[in-house]
Predicted model as a PDB file, atoms N, CA, C, CB and O in Angstrom, pLDDT in the B-factor column:
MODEL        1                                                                  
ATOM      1  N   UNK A   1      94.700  80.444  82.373  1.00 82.00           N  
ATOM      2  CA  UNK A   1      94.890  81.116  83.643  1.00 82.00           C  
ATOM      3  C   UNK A   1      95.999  82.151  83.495  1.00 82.00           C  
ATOM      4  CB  UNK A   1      95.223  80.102  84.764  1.00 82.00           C  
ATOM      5  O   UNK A   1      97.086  81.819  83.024  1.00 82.00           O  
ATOM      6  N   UNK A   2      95.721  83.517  83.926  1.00 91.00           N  
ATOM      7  CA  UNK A   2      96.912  84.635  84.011  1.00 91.00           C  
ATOM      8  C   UNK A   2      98.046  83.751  84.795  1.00 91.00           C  
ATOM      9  CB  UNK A   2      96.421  86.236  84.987  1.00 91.00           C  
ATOM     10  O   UNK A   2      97.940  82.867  85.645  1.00 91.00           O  
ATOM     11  N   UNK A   3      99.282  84.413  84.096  1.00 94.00           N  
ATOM     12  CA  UNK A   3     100.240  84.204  84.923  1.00 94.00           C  
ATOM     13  C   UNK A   3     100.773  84.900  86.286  1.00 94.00           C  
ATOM     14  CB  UNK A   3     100.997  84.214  84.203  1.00 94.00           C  
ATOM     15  O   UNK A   3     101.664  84.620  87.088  1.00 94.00           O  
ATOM     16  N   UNK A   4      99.640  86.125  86.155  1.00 95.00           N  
ATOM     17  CA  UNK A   4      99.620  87.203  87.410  1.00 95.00           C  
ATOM     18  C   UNK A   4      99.148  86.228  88.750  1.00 95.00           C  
ATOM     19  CB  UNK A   4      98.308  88.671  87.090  1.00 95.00           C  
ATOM     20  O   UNK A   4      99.647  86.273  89.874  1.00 95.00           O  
ATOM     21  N   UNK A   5      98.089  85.378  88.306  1.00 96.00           N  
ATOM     22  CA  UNK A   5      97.289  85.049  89.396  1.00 96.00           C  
ATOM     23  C   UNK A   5      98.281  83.461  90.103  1.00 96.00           C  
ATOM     24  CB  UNK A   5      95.424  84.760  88.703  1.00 96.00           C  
ATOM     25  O   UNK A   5      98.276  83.133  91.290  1.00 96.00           O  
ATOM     26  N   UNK A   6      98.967  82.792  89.077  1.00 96.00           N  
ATOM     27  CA  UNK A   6     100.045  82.163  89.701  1.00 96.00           C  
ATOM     28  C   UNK A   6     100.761  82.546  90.872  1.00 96.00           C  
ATOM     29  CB  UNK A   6     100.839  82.073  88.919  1.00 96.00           C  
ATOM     30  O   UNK A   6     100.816  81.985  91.967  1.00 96.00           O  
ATOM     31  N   UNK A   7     101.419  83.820  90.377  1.00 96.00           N  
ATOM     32  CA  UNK A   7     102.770  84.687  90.519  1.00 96.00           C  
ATOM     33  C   UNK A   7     101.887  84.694  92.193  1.00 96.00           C  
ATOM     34  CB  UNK A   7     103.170  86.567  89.242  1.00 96.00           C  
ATOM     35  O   UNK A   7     102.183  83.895  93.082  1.00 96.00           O  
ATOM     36  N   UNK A   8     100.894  85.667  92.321  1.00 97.00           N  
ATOM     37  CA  UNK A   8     100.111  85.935  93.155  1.00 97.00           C  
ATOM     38  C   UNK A   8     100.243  85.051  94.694  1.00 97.00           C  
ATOM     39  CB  UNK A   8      98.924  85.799  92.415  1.00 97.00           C  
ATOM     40  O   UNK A   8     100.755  85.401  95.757  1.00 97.00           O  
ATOM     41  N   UNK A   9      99.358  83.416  94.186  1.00 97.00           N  
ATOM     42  CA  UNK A   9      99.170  82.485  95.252  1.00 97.00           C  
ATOM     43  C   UNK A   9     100.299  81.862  95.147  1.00 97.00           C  
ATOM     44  CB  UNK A   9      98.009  81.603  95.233  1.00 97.00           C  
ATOM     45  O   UNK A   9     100.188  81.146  96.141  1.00 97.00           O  
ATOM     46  N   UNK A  10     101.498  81.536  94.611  1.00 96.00           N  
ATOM     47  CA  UNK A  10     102.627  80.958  94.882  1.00 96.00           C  
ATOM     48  C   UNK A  10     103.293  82.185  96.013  1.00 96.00           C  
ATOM     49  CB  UNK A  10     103.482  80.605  93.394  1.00 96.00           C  
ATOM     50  O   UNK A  10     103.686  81.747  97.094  1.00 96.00           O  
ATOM     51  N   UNK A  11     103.406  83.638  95.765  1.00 96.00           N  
ATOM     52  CA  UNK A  11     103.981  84.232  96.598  1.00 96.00           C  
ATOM     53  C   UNK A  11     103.190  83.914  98.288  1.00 96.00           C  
ATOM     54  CB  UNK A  11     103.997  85.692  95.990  1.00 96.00           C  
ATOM     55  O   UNK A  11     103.829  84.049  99.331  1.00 96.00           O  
ATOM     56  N   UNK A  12     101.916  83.541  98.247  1.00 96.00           N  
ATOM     57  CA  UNK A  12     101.208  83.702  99.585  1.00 96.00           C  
ATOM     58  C   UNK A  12     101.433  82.396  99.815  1.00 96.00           C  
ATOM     59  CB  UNK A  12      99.645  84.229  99.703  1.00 96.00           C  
ATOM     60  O   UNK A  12     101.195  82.191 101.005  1.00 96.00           O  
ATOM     61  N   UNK A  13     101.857  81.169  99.138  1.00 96.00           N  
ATOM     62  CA  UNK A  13     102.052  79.875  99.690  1.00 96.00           C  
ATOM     63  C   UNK A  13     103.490  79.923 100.651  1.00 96.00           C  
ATOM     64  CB  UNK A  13     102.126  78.760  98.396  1.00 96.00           C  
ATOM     65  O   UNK A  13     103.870  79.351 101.673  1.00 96.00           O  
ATOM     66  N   UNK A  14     104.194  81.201  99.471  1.00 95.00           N  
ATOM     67  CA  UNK A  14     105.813  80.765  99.951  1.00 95.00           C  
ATOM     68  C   UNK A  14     106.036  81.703 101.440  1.00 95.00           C  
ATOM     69  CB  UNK A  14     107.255  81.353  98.477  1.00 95.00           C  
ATOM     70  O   UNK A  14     107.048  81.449 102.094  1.00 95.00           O  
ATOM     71  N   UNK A  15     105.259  82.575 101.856  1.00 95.00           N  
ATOM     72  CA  UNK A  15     105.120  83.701 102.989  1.00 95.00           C  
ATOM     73  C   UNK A  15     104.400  82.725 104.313  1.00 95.00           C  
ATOM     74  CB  UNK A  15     103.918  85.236 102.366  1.00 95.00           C  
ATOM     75  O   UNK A  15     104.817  82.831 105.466  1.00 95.00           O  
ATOM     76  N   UNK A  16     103.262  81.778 103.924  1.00 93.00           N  
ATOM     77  CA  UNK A  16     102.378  81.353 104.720  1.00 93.00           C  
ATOM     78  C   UNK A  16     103.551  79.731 105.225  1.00 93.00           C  
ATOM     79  CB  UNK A  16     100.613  81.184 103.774  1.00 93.00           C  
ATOM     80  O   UNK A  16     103.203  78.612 104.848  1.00 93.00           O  
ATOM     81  N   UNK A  17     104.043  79.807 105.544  1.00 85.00           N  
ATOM     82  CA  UNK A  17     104.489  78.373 105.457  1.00 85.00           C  
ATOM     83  C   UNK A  17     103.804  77.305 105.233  1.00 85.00           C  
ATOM     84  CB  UNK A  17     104.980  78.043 106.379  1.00 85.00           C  
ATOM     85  O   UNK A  17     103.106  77.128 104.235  1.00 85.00           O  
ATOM     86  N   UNK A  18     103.987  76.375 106.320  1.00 89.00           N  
ATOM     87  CA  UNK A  18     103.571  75.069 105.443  1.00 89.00           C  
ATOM     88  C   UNK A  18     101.985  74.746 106.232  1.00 89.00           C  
ATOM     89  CB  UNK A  18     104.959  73.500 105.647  1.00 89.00           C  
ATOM     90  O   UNK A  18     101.755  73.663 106.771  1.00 89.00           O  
ATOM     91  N   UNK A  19     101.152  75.684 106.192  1.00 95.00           N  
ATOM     92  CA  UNK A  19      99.625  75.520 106.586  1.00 95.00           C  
ATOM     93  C   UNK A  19      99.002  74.896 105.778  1.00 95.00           C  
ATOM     94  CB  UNK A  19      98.873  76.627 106.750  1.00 95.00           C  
ATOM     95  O   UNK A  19      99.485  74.849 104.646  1.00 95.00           O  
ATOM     96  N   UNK A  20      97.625  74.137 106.057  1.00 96.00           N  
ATOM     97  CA  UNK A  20      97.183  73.562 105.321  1.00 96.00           C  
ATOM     98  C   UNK A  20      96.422  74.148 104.059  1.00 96.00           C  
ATOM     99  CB  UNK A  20      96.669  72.916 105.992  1.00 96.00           C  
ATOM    100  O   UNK A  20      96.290  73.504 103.018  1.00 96.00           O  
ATOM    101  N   UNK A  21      96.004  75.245 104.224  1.00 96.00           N  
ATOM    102  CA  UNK A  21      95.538  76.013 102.814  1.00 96.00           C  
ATOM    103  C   UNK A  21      96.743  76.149 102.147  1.00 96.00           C  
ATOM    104  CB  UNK A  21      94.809  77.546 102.950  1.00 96.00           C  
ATOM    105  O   UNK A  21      96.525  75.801 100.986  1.00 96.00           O  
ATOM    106  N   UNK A  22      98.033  76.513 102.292  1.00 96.00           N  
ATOM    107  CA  UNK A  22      99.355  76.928 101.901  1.00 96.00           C  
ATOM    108  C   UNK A  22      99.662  75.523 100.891  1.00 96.00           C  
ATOM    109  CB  UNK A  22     100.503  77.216 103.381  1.00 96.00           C  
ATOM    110  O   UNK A  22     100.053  75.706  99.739  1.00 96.00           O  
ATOM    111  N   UNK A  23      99.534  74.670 101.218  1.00 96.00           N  
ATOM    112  CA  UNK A  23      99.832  73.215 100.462  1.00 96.00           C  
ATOM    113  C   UNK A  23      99.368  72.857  99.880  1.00 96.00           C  
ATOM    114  CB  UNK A  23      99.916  72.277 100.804  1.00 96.00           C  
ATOM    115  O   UNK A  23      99.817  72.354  98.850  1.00 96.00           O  
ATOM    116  N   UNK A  24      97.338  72.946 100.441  1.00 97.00           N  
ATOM    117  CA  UNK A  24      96.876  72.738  99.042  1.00 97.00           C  
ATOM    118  C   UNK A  24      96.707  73.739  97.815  1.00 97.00           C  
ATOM    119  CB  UNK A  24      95.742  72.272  99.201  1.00 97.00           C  
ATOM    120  O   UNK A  24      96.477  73.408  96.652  1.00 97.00           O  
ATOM    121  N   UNK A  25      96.912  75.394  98.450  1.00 97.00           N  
ATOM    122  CA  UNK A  25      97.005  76.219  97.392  1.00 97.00           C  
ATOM    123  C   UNK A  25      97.979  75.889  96.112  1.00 97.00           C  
ATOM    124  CB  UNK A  25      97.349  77.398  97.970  1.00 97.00           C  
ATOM    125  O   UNK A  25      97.880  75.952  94.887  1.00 97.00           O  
ATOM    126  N   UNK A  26      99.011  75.490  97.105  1.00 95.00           N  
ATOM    127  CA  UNK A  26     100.357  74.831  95.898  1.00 95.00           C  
ATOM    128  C   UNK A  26     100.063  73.668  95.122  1.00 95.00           C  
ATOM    129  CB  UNK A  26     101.800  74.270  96.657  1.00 95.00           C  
ATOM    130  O   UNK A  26     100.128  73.717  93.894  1.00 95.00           O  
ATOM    131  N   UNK A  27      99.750  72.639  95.725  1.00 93.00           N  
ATOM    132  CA  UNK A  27      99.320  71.269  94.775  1.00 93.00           C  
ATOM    133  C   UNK A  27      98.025  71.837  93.744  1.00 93.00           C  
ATOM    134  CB  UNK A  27      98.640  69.725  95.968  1.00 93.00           C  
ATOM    135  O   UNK A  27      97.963  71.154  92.722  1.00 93.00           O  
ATOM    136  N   UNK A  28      97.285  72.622  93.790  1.00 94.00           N  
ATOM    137  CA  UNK A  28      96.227  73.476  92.966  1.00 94.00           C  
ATOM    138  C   UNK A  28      97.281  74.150  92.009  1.00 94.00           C  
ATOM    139  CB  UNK A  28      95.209  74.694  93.957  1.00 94.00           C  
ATOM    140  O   UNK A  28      97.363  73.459  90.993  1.00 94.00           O  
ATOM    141  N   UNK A  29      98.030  75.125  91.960  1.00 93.00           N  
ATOM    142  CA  UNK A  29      98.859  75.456  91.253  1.00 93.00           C  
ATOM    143  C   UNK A  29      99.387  74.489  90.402  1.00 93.00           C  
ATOM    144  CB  UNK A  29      99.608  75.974  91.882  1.00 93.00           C  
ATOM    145  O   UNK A  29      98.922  74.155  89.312  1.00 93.00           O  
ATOM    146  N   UNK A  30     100.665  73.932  91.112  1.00 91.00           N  
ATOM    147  CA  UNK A  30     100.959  73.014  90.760  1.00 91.00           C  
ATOM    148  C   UNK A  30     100.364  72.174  89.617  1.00 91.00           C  
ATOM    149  CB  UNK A  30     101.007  72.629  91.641  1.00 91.00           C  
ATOM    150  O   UNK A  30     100.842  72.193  88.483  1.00 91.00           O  
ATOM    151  N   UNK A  31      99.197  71.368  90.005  1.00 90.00           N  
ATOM    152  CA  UNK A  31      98.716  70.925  88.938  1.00 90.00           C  
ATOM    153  C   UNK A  31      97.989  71.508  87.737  1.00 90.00           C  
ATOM    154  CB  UNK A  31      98.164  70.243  89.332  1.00 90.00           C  
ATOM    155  O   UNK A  31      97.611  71.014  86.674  1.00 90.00           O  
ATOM    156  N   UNK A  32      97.922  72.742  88.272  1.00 89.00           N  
ATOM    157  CA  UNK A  32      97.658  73.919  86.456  1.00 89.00           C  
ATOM    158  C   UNK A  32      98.712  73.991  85.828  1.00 89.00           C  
ATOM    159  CB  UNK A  32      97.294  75.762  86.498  1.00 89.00           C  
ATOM    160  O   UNK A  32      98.515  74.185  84.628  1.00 89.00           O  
ATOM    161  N   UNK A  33      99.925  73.905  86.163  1.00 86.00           N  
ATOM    162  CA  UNK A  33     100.851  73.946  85.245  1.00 86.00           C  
ATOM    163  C   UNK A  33     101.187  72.570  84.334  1.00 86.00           C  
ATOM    164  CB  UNK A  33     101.953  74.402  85.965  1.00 86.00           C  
ATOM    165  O   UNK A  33     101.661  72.409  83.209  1.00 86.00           O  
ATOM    166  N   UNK A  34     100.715  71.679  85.360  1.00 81.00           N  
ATOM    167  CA  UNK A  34     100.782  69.895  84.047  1.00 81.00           C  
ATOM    168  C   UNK A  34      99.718  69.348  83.331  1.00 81.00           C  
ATOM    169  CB  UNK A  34     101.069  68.336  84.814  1.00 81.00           C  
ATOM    170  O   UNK A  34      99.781  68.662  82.311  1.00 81.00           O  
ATOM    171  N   UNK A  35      98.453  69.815  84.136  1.00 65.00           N  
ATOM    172  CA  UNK A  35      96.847  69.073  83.568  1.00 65.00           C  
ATOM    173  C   UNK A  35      97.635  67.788  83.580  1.00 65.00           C  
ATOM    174  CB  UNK A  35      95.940  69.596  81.695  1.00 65.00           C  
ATOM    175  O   UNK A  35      97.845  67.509  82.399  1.00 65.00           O  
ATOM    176  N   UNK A  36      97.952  67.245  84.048  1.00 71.00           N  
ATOM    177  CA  UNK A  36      98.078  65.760  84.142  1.00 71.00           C  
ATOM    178  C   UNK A  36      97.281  64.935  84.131  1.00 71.00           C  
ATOM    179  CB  UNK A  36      98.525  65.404  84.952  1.00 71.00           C  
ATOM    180  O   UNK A  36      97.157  63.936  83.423  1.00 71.00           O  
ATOM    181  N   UNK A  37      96.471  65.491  85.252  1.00 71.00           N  
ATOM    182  CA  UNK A  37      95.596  64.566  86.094  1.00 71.00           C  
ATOM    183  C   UNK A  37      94.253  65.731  86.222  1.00 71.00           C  
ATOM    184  CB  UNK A  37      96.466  64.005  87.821  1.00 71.00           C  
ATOM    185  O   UNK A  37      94.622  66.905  86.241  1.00 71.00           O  
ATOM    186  N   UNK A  38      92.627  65.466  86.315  1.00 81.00           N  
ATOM    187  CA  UNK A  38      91.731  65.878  86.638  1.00 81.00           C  
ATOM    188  C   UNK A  38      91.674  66.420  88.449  1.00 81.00           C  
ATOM    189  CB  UNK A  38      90.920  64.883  86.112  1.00 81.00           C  
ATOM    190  O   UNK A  38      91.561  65.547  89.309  1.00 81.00           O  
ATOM    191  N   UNK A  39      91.761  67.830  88.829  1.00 87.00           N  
ATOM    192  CA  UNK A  39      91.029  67.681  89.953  1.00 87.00           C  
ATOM    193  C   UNK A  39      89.563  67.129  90.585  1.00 87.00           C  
ATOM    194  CB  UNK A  39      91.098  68.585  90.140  1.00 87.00           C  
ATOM    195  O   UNK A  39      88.470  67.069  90.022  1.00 87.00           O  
ATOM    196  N   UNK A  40      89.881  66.806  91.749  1.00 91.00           N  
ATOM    197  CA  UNK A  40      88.474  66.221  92.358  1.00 91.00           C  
ATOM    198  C   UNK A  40      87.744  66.941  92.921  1.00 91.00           C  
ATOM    199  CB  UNK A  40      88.517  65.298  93.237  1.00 91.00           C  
ATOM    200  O   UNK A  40      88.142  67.872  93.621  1.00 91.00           O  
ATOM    201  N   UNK A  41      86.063  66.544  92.653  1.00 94.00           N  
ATOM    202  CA  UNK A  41      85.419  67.281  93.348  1.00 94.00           C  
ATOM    203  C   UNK A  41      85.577  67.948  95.212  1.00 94.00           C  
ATOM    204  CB  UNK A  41      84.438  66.576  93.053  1.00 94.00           C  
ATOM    205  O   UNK A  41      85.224  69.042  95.653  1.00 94.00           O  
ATOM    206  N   UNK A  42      86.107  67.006  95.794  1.00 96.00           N  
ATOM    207  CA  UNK A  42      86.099  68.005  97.233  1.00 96.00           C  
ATOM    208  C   UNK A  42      87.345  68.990  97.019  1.00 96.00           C  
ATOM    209  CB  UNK A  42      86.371  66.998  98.896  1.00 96.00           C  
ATOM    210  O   UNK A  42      87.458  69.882  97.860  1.00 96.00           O  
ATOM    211  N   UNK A  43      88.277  68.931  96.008  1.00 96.00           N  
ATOM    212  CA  UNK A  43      89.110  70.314  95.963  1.00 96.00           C  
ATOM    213  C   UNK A  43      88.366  71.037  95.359  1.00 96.00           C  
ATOM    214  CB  UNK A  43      90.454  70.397  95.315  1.00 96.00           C  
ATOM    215  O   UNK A  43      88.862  72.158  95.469  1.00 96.00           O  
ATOM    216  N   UNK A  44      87.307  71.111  94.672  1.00 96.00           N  
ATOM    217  CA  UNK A  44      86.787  72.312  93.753  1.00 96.00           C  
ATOM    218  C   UNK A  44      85.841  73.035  95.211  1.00 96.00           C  
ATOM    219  CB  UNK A  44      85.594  71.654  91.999  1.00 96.00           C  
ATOM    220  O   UNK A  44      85.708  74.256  95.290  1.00 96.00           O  
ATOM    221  N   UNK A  45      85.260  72.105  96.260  1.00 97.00           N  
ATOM    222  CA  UNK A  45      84.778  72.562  96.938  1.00 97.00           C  
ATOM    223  C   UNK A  45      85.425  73.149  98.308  1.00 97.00           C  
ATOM    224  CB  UNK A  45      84.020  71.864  96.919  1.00 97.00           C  
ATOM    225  O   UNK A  45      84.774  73.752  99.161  1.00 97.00           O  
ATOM    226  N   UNK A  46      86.663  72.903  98.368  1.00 98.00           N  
ATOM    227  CA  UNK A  46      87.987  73.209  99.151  1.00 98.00           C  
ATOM    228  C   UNK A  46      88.091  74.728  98.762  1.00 98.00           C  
ATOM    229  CB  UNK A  46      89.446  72.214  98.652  1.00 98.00           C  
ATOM    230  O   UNK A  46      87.942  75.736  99.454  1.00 98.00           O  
ATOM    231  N   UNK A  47      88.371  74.582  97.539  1.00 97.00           N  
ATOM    232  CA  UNK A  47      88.645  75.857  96.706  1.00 97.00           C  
ATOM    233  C   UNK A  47      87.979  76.776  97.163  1.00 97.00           C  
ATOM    234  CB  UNK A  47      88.374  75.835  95.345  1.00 97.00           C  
ATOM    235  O   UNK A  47      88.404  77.469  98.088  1.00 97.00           O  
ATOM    236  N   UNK A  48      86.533  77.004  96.473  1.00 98.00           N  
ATOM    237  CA  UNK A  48      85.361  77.769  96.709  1.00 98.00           C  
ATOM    238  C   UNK A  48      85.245  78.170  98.073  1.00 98.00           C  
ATOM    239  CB  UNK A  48      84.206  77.072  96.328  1.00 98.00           C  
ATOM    240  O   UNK A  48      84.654  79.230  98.275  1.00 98.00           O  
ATOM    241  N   UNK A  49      85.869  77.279  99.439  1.00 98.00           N  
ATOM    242  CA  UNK A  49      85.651  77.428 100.644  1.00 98.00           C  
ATOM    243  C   UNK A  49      86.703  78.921 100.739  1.00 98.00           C  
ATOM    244  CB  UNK A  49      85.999  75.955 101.557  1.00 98.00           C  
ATOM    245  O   UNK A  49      86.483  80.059 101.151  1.00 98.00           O  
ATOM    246  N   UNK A  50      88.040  78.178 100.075  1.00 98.00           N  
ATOM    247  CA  UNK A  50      88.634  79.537 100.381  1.00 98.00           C  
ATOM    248  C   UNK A  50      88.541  80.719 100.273  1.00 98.00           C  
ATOM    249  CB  UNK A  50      89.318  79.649 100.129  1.00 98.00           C  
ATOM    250  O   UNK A  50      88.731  81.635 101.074  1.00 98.00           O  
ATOM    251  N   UNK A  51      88.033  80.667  98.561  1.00 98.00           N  
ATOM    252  CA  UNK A  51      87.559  81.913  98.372  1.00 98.00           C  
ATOM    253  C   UNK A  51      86.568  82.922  99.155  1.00 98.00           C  
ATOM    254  CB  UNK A  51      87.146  81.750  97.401  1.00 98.00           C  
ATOM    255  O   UNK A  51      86.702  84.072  99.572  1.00 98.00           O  
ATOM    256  N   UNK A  52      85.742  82.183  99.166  1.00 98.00           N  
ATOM    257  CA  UNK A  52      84.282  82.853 100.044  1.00 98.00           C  
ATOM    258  C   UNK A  52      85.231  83.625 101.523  1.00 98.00           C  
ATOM    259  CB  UNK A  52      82.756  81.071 100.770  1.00 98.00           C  
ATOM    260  O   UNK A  52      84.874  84.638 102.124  1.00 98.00           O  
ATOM    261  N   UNK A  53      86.493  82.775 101.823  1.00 97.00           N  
ATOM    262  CA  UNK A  53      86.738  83.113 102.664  1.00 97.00           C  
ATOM    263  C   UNK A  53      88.173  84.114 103.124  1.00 97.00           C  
ATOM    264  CB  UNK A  53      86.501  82.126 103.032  1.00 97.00           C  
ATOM    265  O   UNK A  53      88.768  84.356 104.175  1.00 97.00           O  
ATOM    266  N   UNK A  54      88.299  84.481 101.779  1.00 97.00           N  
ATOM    267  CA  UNK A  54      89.750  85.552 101.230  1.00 97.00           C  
ATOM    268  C   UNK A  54      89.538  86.677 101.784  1.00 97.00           C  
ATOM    269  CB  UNK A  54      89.984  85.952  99.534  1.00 97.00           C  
ATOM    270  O   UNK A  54      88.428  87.101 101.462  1.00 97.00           O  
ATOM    271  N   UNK A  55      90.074  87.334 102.447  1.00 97.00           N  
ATOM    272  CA  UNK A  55      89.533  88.734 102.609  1.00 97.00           C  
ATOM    273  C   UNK A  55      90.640  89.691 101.536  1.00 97.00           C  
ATOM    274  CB  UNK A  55      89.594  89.245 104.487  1.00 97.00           C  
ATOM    275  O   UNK A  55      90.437  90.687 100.843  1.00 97.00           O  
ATOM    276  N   UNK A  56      91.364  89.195 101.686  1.00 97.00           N  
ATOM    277  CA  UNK A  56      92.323  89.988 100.359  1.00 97.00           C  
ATOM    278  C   UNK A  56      91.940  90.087  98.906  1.00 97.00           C  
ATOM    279  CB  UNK A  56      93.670  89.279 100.160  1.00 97.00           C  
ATOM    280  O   UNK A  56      92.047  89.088  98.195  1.00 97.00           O  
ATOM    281  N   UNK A  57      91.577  91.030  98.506  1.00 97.00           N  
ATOM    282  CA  UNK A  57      90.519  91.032  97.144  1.00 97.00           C  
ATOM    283  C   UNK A  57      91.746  90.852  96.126  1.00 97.00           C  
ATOM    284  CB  UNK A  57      89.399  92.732  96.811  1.00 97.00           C  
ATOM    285  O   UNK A  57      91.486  89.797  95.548  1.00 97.00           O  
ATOM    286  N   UNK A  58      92.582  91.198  95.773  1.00 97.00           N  
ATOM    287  CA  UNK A  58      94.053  90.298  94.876  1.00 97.00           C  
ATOM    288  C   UNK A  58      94.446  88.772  95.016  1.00 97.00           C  
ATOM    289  CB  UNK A  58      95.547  90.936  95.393  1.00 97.00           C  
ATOM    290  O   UNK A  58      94.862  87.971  94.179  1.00 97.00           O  
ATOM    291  N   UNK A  59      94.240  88.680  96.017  1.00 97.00           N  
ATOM    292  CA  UNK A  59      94.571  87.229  96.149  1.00 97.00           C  
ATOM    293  C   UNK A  59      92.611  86.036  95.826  1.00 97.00           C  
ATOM    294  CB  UNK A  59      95.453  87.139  98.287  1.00 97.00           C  
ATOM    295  O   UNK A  59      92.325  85.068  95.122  1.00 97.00           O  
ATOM    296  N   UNK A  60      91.829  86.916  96.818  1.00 98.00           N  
ATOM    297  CA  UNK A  60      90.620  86.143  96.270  1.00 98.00           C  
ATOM    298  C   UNK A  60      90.887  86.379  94.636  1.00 98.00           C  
ATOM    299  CB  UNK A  60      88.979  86.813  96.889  1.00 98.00           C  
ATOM    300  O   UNK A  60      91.467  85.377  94.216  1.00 98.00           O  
ATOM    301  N   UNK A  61      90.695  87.236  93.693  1.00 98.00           N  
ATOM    302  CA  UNK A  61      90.665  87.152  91.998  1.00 98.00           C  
ATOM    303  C   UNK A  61      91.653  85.989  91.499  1.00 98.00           C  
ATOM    304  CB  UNK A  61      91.237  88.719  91.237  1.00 98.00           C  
ATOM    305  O   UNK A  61      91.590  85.294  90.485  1.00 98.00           O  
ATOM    306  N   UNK A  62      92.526  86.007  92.477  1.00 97.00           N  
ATOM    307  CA  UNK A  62      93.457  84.929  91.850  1.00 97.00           C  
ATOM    308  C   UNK A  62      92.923  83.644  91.891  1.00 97.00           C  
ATOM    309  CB  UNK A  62      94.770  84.838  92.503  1.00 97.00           C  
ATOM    310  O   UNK A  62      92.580  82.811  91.052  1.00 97.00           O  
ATOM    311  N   UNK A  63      92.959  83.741  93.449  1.00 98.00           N  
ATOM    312  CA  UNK A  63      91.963  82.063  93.573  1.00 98.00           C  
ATOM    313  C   UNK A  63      91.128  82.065  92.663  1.00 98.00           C  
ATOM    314  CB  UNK A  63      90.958  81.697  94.952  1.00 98.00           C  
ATOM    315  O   UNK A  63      91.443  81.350  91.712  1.00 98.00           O  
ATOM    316  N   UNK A  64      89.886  82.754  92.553  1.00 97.00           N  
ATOM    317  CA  UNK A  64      88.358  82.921  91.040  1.00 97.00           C  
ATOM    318  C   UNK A  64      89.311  82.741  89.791  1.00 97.00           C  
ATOM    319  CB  UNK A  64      87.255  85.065  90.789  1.00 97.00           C  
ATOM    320  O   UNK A  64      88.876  82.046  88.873  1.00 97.00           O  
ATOM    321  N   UNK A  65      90.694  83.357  89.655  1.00 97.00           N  
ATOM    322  CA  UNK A  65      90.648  82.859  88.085  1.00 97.00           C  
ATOM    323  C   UNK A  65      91.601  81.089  88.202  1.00 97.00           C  
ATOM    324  CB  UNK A  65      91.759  84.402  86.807  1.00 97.00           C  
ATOM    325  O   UNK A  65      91.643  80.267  87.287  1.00 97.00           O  
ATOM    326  N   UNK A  66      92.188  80.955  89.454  1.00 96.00           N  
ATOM    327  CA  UNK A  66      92.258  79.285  89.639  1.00 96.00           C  
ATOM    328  C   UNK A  66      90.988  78.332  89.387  1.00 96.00           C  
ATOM    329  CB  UNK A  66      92.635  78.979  91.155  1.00 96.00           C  
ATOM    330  O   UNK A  66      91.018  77.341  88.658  1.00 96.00           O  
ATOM    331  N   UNK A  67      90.100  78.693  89.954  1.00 95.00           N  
ATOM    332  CA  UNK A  67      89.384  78.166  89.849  1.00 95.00           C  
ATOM    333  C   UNK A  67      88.650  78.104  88.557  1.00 95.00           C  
ATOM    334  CB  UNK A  67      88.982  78.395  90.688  1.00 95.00           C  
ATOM    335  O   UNK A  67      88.175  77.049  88.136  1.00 95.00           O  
ATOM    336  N   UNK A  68      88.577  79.017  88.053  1.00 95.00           N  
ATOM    337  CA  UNK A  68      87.440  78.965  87.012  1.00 95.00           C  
ATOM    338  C   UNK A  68      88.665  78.243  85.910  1.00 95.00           C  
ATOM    339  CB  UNK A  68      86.538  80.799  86.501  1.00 95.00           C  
ATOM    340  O   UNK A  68      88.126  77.570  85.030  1.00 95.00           O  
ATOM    341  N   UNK A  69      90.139  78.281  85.835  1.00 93.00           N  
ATOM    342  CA  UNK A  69      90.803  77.267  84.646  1.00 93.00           C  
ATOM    343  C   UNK A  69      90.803  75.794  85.214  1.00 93.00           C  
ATOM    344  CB  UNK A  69      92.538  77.707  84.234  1.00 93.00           C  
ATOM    345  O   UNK A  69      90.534  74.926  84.384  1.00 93.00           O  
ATOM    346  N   UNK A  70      91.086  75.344  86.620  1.00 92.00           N  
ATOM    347  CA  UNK A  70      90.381  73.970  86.954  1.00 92.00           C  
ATOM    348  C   UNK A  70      89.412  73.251  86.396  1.00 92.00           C  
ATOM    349  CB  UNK A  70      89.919  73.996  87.926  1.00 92.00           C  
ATOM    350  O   UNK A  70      89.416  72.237  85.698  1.00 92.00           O  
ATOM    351  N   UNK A  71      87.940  74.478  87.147  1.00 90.00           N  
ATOM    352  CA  UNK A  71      87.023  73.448  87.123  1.00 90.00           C  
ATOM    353  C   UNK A  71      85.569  74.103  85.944  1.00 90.00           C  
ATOM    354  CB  UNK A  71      86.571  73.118  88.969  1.00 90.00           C  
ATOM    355  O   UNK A  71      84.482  73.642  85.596  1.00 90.00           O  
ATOM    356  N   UNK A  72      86.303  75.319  85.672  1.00 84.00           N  
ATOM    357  CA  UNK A  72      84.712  76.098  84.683  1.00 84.00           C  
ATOM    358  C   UNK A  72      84.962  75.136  83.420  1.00 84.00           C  
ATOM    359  CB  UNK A  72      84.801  78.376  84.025  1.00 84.00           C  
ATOM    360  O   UNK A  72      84.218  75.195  82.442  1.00 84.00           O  
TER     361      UNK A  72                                                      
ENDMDL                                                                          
END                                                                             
């Protein structure tokens, strides 16, 4: 995953306060930086919800390249 597209949705988590896309955008982050643990299927479909639903075309690419180091 670019480090652009981090940089990106951490800045819109830290602007958006504490909404519920805002938190899980972060725990999504978040867990790209440890692979600790496998995400679950209803976040991959959480995800995808957002996207479809980004109107900001910088921030949707970011989410698409979150997503695609998650779950492609």
């Amino acid at each position: 995953m670019q480090e652009f597209s981090r940089i990106l949705i951490e800045r819109y988590c830290m602007t958006h306060g504490n909404t519920k896309k805002s938190q899980f955008l972060w725990d999504l982050v978040d867990l790209s930086y440890s692979m600790e643990c496998e995400p679950e299927e209803w976040e991959a479909l959480q995800l995808k919800r957002y996207i479809n639903q980004e109107r900001n075309l910088e921030l949707r690419e970011a989410l698409e390249d979150l997503y695609a180091f998650l779950f492609g």
